[in-house]
PQR file of N, CA, C, O and H, with PARSE charges and radii, in Angstrom:
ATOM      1  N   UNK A   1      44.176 -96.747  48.766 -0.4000 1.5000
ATOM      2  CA  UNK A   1      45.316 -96.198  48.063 -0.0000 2.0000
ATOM      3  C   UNK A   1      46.255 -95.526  49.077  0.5500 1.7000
ATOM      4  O   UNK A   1      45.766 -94.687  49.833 -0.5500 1.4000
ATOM      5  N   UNK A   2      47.271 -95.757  49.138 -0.4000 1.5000
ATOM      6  CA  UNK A   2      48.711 -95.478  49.993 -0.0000 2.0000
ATOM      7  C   UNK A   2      49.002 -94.040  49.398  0.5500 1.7000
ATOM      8  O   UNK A   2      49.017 -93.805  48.190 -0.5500 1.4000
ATOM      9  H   UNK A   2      47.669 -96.439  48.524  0.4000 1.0000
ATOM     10  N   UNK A   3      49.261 -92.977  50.533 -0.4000 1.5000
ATOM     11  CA  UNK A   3      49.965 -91.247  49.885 -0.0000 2.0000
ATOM     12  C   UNK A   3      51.491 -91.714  49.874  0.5500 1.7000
ATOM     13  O   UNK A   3      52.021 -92.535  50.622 -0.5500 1.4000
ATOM     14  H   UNK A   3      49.248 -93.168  51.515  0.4000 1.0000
ATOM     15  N   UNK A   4      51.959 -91.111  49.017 -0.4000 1.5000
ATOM     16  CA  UNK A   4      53.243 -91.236  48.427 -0.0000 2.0000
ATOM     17  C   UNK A   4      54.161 -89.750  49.383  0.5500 1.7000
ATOM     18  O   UNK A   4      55.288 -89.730  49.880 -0.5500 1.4000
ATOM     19  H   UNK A   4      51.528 -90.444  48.409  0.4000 1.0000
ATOM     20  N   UNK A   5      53.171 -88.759  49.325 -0.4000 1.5000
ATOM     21  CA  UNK A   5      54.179 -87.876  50.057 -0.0000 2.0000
ATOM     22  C   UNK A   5      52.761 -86.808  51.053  0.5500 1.7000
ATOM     23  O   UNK A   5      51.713 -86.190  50.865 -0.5500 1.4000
ATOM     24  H   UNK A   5      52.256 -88.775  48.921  0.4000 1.0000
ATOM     25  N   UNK A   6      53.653 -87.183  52.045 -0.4000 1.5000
ATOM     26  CA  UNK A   6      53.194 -86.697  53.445 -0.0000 2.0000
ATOM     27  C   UNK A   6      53.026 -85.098  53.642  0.5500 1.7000
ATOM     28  O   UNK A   6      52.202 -84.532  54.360 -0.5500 1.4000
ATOM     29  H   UNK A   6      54.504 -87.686  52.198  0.4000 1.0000
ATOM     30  N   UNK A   7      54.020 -84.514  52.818 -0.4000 1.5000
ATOM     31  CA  UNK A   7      54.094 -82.812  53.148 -0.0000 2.0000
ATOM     32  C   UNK A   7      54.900 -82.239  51.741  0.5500 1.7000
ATOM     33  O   UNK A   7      55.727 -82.920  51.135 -0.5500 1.4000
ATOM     34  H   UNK A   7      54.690 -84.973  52.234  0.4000 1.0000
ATOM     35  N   UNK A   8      54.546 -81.038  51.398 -0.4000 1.5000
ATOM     36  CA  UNK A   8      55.260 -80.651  50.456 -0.0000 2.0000
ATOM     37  C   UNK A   8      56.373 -80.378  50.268  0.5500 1.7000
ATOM     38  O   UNK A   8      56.755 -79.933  49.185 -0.5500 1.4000
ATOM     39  H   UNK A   8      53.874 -80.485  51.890  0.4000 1.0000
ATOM     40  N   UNK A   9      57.454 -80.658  51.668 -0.4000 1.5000
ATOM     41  CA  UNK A   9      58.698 -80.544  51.610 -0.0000 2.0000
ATOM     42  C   UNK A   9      59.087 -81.966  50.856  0.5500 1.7000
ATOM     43  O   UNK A   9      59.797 -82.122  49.863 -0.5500 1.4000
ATOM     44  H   UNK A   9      57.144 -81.019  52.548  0.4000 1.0000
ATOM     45  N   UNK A  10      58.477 -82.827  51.552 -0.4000 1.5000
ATOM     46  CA  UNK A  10      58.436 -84.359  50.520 -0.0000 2.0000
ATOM     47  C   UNK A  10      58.396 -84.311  49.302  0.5500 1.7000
ATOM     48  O   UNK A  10      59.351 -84.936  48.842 -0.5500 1.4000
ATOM     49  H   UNK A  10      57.900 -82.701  52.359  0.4000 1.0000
ATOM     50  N   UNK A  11      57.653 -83.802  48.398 -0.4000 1.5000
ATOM     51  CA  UNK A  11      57.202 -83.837  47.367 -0.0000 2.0000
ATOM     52  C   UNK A  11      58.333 -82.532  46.484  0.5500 1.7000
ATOM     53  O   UNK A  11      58.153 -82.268  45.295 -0.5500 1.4000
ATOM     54  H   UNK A  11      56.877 -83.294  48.772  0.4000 1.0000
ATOM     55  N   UNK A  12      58.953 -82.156  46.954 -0.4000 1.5000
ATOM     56  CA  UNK A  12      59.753 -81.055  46.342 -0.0000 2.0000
ATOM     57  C   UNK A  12      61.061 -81.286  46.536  0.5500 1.7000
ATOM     58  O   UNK A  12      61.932 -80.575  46.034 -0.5500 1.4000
ATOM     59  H   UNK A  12      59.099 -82.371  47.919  0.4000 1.0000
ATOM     60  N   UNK A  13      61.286 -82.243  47.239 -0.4000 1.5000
ATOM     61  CA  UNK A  13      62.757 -82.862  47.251 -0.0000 2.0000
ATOM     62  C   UNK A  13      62.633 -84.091  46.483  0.5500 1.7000
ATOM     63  O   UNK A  13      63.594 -84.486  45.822 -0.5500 1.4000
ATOM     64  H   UNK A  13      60.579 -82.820  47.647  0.4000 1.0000
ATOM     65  N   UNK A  14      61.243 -84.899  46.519 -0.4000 1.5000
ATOM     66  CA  UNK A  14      61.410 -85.790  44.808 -0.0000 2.0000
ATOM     67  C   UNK A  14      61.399 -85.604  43.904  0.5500 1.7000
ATOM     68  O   UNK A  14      61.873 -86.344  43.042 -0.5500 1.4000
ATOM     69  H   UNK A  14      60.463 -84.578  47.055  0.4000 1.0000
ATOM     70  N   UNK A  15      60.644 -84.126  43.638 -0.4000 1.5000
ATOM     71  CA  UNK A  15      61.066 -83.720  42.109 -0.0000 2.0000
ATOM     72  C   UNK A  15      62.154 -83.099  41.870  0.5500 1.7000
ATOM     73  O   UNK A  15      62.465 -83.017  40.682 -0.5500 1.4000
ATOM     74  H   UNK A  15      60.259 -83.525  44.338  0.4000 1.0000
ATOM     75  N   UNK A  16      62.944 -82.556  42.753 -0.4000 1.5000
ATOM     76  CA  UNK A  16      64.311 -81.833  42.418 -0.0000 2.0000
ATOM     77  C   UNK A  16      65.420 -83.222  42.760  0.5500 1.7000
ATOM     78  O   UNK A  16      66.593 -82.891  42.936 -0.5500 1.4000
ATOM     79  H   UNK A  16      62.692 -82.622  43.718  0.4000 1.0000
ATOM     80  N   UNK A  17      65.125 -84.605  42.849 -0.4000 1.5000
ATOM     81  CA  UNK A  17      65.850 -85.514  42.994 -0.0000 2.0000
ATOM     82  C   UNK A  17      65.899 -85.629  41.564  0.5500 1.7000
ATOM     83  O   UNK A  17      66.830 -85.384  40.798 -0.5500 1.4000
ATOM     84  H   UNK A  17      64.173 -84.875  42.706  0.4000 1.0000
ATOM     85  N   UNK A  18      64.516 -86.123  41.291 -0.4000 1.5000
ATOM     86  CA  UNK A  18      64.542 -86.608  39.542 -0.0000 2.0000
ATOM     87  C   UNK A  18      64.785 -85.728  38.888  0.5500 1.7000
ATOM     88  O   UNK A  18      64.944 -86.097  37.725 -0.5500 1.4000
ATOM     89  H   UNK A  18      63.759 -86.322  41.914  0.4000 1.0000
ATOM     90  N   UNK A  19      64.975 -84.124  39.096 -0.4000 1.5000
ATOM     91  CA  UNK A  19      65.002 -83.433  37.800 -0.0000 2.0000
ATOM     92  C   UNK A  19      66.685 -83.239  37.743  0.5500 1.7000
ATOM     93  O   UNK A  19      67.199 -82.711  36.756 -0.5500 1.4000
ATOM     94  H   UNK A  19      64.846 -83.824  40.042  0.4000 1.0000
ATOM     95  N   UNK A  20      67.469 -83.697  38.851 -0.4000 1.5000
ATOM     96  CA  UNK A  20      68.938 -83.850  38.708 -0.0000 2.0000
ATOM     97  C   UNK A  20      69.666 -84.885  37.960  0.5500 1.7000
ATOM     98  O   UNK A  20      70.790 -84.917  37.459 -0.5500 1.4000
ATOM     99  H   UNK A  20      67.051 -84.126  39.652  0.4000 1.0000
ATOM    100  N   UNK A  21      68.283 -86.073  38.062 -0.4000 1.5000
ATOM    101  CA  UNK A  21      68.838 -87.537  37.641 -0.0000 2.0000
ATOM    102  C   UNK A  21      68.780 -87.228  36.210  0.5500 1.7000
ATOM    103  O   UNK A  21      69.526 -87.640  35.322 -0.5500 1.4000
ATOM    104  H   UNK A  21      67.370 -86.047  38.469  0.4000 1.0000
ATOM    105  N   UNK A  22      67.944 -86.568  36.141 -0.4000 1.5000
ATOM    106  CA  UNK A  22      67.486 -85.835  34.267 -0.0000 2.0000
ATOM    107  C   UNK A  22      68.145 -85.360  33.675  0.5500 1.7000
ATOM    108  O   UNK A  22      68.338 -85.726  32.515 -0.5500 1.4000
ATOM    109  H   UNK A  22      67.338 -86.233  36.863  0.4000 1.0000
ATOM    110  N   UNK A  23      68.759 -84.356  34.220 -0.4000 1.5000
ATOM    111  CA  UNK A  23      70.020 -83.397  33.662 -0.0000 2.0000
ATOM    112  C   UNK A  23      71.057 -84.412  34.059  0.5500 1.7000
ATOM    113  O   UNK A  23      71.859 -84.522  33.132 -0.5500 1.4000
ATOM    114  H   UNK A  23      68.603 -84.060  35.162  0.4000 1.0000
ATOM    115  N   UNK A  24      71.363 -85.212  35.088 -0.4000 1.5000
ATOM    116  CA  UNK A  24      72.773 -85.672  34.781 -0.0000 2.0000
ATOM    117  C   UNK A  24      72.832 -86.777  33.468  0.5500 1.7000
ATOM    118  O   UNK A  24      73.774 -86.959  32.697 -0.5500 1.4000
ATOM    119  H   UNK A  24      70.711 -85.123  35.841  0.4000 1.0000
ATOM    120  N   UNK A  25      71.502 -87.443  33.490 -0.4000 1.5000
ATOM    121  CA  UNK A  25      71.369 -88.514  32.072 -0.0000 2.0000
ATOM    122  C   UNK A  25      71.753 -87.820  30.582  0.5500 1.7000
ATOM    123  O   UNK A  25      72.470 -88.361  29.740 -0.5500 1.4000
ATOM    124  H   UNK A  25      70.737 -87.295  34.117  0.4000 1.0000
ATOM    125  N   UNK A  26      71.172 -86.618  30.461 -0.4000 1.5000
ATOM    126  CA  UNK A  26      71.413 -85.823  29.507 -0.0000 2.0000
ATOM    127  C   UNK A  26      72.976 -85.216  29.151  0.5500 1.7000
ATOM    128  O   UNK A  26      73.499 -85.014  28.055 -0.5500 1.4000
ATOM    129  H   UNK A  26      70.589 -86.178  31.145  0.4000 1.0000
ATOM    130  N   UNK A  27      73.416 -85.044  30.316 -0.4000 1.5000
ATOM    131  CA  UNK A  27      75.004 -84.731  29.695 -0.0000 2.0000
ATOM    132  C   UNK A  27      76.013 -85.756  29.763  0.5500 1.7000
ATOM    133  O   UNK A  27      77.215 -85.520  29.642 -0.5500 1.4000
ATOM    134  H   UNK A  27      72.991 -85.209  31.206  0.4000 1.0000
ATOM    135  N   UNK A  28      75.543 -86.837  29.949 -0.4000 1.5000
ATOM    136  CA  UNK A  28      76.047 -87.731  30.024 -0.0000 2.0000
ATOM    137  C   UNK A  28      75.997 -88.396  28.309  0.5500 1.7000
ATOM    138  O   UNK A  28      76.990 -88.710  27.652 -0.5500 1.4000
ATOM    139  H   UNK A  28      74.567 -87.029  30.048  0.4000 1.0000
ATOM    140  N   UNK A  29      74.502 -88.489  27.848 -0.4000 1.5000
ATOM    141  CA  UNK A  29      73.838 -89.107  26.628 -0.0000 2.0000
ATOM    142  C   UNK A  29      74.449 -88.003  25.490  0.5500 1.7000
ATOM    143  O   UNK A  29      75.163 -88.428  24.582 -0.5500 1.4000
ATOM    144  H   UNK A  29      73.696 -88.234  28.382  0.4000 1.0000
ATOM    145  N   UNK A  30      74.127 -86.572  25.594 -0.4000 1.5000
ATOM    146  CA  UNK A  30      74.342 -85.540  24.665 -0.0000 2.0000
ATOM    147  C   UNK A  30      75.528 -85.704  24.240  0.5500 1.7000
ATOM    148  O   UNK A  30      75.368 -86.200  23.124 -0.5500 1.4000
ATOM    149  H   UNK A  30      73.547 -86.226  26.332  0.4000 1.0000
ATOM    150  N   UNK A  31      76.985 -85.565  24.489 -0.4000 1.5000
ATOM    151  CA  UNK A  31      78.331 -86.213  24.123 -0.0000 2.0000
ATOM    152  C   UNK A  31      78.085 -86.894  23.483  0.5500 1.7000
ATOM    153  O   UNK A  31      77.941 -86.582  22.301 -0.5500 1.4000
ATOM    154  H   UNK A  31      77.116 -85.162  25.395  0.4000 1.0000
ATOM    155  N   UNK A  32      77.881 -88.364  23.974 -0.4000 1.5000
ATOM    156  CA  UNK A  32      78.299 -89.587  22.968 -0.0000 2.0000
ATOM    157  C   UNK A  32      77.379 -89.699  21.905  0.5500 1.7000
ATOM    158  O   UNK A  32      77.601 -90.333  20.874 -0.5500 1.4000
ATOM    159  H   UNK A  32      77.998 -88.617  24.935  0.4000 1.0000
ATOM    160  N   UNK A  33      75.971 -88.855  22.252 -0.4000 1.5000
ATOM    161  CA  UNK A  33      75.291 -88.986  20.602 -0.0000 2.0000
ATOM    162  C   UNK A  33      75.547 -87.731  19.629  0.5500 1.7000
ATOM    163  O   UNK A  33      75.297 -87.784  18.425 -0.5500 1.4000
ATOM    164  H   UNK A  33      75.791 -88.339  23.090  0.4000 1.0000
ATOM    165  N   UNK A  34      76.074 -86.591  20.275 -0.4000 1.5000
ATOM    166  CA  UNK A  34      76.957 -85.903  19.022 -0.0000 2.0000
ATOM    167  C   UNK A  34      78.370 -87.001  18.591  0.5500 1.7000
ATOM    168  O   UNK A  34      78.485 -87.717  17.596 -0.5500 1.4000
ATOM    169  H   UNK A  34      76.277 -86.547  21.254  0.4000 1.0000
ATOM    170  N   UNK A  35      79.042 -86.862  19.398 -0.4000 1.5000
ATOM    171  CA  UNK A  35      80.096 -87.925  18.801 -0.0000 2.0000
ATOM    172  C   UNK A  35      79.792 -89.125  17.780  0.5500 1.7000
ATOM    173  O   UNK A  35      80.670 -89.595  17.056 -0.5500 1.4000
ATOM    174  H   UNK A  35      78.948 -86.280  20.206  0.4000 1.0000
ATOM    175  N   UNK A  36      78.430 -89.586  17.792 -0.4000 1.5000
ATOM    176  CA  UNK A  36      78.294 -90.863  17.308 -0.0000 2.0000
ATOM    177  C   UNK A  36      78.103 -89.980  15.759  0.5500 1.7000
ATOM    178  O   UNK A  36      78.839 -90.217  14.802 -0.5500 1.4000
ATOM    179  H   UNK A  36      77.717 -89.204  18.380  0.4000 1.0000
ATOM    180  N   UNK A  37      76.994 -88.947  15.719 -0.4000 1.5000
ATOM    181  CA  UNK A  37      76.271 -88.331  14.756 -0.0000 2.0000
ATOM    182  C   UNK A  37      77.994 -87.562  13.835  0.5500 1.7000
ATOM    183  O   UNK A  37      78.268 -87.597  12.636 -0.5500 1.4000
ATOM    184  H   UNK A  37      76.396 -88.754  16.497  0.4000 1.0000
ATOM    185  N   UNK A  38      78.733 -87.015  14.882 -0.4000 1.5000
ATOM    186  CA  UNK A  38      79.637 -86.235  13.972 -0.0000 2.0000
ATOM    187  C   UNK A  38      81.113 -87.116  13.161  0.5500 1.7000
ATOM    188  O   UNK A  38      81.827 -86.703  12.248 -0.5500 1.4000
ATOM    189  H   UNK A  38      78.510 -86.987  15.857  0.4000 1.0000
ATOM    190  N   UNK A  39      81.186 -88.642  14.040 -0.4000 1.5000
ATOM    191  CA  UNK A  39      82.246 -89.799  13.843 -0.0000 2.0000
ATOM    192  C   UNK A  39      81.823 -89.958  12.082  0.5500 1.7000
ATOM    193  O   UNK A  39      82.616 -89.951  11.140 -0.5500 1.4000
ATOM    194  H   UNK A  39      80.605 -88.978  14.782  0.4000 1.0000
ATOM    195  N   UNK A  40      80.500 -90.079  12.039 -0.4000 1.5000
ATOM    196  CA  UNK A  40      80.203 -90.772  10.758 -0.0000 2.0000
ATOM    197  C   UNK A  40      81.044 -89.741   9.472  0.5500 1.7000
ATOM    198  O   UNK A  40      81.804 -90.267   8.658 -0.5500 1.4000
ATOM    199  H   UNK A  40      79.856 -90.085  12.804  0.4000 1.0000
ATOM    200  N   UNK A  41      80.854 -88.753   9.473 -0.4000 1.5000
ATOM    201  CA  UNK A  41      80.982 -87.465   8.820 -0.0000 2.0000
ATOM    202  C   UNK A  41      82.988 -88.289   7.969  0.5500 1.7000
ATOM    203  O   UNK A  41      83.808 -89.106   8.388 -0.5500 1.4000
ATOM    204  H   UNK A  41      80.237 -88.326  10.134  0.4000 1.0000
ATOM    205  N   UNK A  42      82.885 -87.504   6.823 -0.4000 1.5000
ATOM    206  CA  UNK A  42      84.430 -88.465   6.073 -0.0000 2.0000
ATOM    207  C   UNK A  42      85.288 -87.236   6.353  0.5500 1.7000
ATOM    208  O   UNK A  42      85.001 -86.040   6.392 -0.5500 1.4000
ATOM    209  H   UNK A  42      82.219 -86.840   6.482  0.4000 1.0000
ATOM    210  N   UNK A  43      86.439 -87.903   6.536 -0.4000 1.5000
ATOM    211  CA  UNK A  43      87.513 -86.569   6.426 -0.0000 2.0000
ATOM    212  C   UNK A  43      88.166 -85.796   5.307  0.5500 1.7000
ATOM    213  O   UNK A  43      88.585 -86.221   4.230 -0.5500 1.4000
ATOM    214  H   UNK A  43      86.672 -88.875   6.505  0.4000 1.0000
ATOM    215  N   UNK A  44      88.162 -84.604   5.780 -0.4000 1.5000
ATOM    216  CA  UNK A  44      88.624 -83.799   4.955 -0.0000 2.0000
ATOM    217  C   UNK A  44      89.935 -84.252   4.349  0.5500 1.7000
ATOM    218  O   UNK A  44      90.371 -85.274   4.879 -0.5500 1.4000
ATOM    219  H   UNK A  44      87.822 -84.259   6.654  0.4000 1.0000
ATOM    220  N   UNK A  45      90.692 -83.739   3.350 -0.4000 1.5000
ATOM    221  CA  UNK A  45      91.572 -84.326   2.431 -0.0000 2.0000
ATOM    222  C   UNK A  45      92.917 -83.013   2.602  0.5500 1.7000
ATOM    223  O   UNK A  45      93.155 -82.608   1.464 -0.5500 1.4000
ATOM    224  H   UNK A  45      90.338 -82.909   2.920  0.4000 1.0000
ATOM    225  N   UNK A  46      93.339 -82.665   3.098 -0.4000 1.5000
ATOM    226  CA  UNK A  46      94.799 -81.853   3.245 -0.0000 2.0000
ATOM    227  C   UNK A  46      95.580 -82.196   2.195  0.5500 1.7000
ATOM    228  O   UNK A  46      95.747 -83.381   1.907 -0.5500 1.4000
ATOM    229  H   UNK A  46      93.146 -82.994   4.022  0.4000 1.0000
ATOM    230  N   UNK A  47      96.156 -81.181   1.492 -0.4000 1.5000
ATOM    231  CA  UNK A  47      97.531 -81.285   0.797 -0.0000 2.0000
ATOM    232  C   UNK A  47      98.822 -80.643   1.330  0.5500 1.7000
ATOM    233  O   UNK A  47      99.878 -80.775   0.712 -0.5500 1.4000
ATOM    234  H   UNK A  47      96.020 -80.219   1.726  0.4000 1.0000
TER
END
């Protein structure tokens, strides 16, 4: 079996890689699925 990370500086710059890729997926996704969830909603009626 092959080590994936050599030293813990290794291993702490891949998880703070992915935990950026995480948060940027999320504010990216969060928008367009409120938008999708709040589009449906009917409009109000003004006089």
């Amino acid at each position: 079996m092959e080590k994936v990370f050599d030293t813990l500086q290794d291993f702490m710059t891949f998880s703070k890689g992915v935990t950026y890729l995480i948060m940027a997926i999320t504010l990216i996704v969060l928008p367009l699925f409120w938008k999708f969830v709040t589009g449906r909603d009917e409009k109000k009626r003004t006089f």
